[in-house]
N, C-alpha and C positions, 0 to 999 in steps of 0.2 A: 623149168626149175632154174634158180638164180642160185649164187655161191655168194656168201655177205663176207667179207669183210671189215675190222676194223681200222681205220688209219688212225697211226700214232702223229702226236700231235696234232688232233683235230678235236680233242673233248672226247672222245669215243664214241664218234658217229659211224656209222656204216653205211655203205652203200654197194648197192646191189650190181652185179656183172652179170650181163646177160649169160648163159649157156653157149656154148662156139657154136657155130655152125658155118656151112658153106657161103650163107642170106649175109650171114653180119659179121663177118671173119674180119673187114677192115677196119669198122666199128668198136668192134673188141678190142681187134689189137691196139686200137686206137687209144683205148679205154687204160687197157692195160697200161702202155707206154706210160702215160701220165700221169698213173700209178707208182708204177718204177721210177719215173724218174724225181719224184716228188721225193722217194725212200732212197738216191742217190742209188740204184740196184739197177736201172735200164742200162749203164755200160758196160753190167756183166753179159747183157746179151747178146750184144755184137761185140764182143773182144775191143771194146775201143779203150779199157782198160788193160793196164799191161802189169804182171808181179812183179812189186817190187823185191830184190836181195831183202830178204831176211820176214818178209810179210806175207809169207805161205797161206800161213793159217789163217788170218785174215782175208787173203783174198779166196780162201776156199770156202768159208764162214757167211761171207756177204753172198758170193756166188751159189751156195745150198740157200739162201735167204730168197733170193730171185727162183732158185728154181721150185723151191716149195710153193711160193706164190703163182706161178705160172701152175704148177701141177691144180694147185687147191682149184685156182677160178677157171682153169681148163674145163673143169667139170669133170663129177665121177664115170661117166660115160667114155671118157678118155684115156683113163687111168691104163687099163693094159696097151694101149696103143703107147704110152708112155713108160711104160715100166720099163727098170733099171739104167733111165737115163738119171744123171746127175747133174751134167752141166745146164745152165739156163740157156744155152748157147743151141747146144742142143736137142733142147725140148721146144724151142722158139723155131727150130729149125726144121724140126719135124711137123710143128702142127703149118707152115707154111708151105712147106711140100705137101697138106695132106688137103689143105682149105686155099 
């Protein structure tokens, strides 16, 4: 099973992410990254972004943005190993320790 996505500005193509696994974890990640960082969202997942005074809600905004994306192409097979995480920080973190 694949998880599609569409990337905004690209015409509304999609392209397919492999399922995680132990096989292609750095693949994926790989995958992903490139993803994130095309959607300016891969510096939520290593805190290499910092909040700025008064841009809460924004940095919480982008940050649920990355982590919905990591949740979706995680794959639903993942989903309760990930439940009630929120940060991308730490769902990035968790499938790392797990793969």
């Amino acid at each position: 099973m694949s998880d599609m996505f569409e990337t905004s500005g690209t015409g509304g193509r999609e392209y397919k992410v492999p399922t995680i696994t132990a096989a292609n974890f750095e693949d994926w990640l790989d995958l992903v990254k490139t993803v994130l960082l095309s959607k300016g969202l891969w510096k939520y997942t290593d805190s290499s972004v910092v909040c700025a005074l008064g841009k809460a809600e924004e940095h919480e905004r982008e940050d649920a943005r990355a982590a919905a994306y990591l949740k979706i192409v995680a794959g639903s097979e993942q989903l309760t190993y990930l439940r009630g995480l929120t940060s991308s920080k730490a769902i990035l973190d968790k499938l790392k320790a797990r793969y």
